[in-house]
C-alpha positions as CSV (number, residue, x, y, z in Angstrom):
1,X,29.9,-66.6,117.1
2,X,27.9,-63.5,115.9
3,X,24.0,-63.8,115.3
4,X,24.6,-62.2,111.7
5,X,27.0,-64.8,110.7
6,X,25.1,-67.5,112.3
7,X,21.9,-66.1,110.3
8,X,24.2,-66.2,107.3
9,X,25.1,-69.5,107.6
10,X,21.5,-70.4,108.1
11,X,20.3,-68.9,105.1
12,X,23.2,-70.3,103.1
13,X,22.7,-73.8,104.3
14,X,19.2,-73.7,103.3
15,X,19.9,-72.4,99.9
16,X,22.5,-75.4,99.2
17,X,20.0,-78.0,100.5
18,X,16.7,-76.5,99.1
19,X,18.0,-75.2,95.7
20,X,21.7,-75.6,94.7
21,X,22.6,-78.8,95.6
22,X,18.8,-80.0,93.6
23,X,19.7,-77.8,90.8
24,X,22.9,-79.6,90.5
25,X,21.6,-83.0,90.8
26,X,18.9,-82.2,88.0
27,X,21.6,-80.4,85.9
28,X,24.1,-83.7,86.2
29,X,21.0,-85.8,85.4
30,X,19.9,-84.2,82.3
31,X,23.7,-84.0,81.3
32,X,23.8,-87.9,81.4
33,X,20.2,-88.2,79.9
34,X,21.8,-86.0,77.0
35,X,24.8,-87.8,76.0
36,X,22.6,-91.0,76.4
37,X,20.4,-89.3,73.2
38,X,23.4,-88.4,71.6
39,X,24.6,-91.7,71.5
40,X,21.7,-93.3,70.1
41,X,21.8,-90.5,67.3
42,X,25.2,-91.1,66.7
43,X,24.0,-94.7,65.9
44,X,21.4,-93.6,63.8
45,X,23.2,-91.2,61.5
46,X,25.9,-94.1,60.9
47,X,23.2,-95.6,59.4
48,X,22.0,-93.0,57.3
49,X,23.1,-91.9,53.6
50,X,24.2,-88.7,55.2
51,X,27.6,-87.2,54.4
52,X,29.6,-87.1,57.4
53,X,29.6,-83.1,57.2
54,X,25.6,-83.1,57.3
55,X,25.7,-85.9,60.4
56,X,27.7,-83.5,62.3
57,X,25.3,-80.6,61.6
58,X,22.6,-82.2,62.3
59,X,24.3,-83.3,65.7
60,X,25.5,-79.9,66.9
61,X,22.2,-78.5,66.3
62,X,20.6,-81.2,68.5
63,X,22.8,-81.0,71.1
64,X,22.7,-77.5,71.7
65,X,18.9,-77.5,71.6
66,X,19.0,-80.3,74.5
67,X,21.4,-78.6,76.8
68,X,19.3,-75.2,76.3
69,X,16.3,-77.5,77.4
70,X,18.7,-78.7,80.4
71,X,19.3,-75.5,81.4
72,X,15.6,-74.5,81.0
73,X,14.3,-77.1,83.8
74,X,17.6,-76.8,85.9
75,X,17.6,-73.0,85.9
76,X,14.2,-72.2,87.9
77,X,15.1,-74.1,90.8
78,X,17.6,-71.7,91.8
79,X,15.1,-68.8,91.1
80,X,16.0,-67.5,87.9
81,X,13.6,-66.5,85.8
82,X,14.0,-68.2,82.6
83,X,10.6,-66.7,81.0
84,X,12.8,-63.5,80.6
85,X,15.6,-65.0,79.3
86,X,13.4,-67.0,76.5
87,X,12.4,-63.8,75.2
88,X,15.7,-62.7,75.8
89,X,16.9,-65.3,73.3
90,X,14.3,-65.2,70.7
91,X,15.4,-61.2,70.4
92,X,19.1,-61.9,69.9
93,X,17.9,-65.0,68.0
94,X,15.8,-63.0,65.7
95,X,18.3,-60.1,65.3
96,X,21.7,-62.9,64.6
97,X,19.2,-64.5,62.1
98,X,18.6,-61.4,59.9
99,X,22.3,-60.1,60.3
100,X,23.2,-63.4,59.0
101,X,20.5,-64.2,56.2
102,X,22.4,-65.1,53.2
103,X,24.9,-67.2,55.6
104,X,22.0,-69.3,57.0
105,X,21.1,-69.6,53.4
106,X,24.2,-70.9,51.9
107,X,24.0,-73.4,55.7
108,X,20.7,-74.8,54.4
109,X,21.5,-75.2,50.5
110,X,25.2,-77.1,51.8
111,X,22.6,-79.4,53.9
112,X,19.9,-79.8,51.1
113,X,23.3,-80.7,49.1
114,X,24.9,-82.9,51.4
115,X,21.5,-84.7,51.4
116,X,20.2,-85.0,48.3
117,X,24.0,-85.2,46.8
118,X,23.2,-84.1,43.2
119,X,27.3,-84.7,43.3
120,X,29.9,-86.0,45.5
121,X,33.7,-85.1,45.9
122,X,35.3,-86.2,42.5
123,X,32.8,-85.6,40.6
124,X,33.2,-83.8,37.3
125,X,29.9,-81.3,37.1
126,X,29.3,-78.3,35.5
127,X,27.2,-75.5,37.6
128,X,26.0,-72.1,37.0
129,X,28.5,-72.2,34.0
130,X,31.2,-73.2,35.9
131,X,32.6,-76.5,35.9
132,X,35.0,-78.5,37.1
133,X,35.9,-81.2,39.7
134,X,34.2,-81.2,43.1
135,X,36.8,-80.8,45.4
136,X,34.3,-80.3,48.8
137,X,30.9,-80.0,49.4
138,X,30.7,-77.2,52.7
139,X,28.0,-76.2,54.6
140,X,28.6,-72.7,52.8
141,X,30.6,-73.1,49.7
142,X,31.0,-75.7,47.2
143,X,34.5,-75.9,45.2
144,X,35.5,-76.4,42.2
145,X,38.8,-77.5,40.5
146,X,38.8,-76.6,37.2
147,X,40.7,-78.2,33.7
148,X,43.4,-75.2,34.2
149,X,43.5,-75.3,38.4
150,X,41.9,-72.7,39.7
151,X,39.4,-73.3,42.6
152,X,36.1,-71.9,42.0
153,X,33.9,-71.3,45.2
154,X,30.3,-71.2,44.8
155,X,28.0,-69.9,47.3
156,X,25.5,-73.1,48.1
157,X,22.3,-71.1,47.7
158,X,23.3,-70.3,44.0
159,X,24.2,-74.3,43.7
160,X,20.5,-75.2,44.5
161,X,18.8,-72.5,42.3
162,X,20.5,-73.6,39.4
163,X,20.8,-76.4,36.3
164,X,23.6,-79.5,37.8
165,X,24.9,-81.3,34.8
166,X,26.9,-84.3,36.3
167,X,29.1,-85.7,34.3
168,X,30.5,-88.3,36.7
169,X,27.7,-89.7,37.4
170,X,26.8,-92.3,34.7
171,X,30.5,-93.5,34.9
172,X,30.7,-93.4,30.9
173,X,30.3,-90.5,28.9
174,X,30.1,-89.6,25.2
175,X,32.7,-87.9,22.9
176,X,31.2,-85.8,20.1
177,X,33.5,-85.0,17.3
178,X,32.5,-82.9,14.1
179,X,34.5,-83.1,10.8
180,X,33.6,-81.8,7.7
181,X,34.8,-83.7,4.5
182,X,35.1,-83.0,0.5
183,X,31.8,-83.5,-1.7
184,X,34.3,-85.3,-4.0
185,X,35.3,-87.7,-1.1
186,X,32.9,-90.7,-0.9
187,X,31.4,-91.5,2.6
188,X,32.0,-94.7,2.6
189,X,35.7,-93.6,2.9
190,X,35.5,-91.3,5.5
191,X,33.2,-93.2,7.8
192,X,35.7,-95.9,7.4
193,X,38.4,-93.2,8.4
194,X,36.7,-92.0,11.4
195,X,35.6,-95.8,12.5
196,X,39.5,-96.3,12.2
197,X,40.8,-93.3,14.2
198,X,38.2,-94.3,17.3
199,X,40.3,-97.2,18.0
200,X,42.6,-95.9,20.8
201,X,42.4,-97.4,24.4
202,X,39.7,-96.6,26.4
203,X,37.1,-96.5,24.0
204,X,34.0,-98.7,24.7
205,X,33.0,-101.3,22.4
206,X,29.0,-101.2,23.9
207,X,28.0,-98.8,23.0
208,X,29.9,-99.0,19.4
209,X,31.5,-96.2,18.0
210,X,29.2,-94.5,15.6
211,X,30.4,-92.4,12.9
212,X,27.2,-90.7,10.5
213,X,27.1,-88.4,7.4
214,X,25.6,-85.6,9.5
215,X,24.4,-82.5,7.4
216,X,25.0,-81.2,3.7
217,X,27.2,-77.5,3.7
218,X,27.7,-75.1,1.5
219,X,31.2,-76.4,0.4
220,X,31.7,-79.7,2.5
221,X,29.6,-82.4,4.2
222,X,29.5,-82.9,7.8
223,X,30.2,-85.6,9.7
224,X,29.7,-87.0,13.2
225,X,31.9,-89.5,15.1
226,X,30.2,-90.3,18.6
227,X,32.1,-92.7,20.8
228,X,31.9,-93.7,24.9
229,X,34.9,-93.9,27.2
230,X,34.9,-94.0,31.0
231,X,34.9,-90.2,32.7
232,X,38.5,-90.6,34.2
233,X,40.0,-90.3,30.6
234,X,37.6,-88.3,28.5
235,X,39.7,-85.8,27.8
236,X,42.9,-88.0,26.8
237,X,40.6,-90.0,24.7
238,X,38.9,-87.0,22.3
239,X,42.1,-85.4,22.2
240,X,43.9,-88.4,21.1
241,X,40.9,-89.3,18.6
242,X,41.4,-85.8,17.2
243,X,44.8,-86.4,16.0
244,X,44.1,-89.9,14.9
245,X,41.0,-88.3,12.6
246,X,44.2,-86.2,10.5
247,X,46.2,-88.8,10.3
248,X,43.9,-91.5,9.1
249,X,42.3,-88.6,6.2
250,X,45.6,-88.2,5.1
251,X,46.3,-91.8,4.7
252,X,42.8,-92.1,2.8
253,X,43.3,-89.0,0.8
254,X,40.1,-87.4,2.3
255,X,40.5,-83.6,2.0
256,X,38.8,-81.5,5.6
257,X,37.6,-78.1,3.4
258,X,37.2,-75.2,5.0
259,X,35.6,-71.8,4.1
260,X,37.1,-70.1,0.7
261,X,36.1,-67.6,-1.5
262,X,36.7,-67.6,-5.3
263,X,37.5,-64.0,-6.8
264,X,36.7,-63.5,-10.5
265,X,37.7,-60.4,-12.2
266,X,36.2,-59.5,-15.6
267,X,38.7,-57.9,-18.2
């Protein structure tokens, strides 16, 4: 056999026993040692509040960041230099991070979301002027459903700068209706009226309907019905109430005024 090939060999077998095959071992090791950890934090998220979106972000991130540390130890017992390729990293690292600012913005608000959870999916809210149903909760976008079906997406670093009304969150929630009513209709009558026209299905008998002489106009007095219904059928129930209100005035013979003007001409 030729010397060059029997050098070859040489150097070859020393390189798998001295370095490849130990680089191997150590790589196989901390492979095992990871999916031990991930394991246990599977175990622990379970056991968190966290939404299921924000437990898997939070275990991508880790286990990327333990099989970079794998690759870290394994790496210099082959002979690479690893102290290059840190700084290599941080560069690209550095430069992917400004390129993709306001993404990595949106990532954090979705986790600060899917964390604190101001709202879940269902709920009715009303954000940055927009409302509507939740229909998800991304890492990036939050959507919307809204009364007429269109799907709003809302960047998640707008979400978190901004007022959240939920309206699903109590469970109940209070109609509001204003009426206005004749000076020469007494309120007696029309409180009775509007008492009467609350009494449609869903409407919650604690708290009791309340229906007030609310303000004094110019050619009318206002009035104020305030009920509570469940969230599911808010909507159904003022619209509902709303048509009973007529009916019930009518039957009364309470007269709803409305703006006029009287014209007199001088002969």
């Amino acid at each position: 056999m030729p010397e060059y090939i029997v050098n070859l060999w040489d150097k070859l077998s020393k390189f798998l026993t001295s370095k490849l095959l130990p680089c191997i071992l150590l790589a196989l090791i901390g492979i095992v040692v990871v999916r031990l950890l991930l394991k246990f934090v599977d175990r622990l998220l379970a056991r968190t509040k966290l939404e299921p979106a924000a437990a898997r972000l939070v275990r991508s991130i880790l286990q990327a960041v333990l099989y970079l540390l794998v690759f870290l130890i394994a790496a210099p017992v082959i002979g690479v230099d690893v102290t290059s390729l840190v700084a290599l990293t941080s560069v690209v690292t550095l430069a992917i991070s400004l390129s993709l600012q306001n993404a990595l913005t949106n990532v954090i608000g979705g986790f600060n979301l899917l964390y604190t959870k101001p709202f879940v999916v269902g709920d009715f809210v009303e954000i940055a002027t927009k409302s509507g149903t939740v229909l998800e909760v991304g890492l990036t976008y939050t959507r919307l459903r809204t009364g007429d079906n269109k799907i709003i997406s809302i960047p998640n670093s707008a979400v978190v700068a901004t007022d959240i009304v939920n309206y699903s969150a109590a469970g109940t929630r209070r109609i509001d209706i204003a009426v206005t009513a004749s000076y020469d209709a007494p309120a007696a009558t029309v409180k009775k009226a509007l008492l009467e026209a609350a009494q449609v299905p869903g409407v919650l008998e604690d708290p009791a309907p309340v229906a007030a002489l609310d303000n004094y106009g110019d050619s009318a007095i206002g009035y104020i019905l305030r009920v509570w219904c469940p969230v599911e059928i808010y909507f159904d129930t003022m619209y509902q109430i709303n048509e009973n209100i007529k009916l019930r005035f009518d039957e009364a013979g309470v007269e709803m005024t409305y703006p006029h003007l009287n014209v007199h001409l001088d002969k």
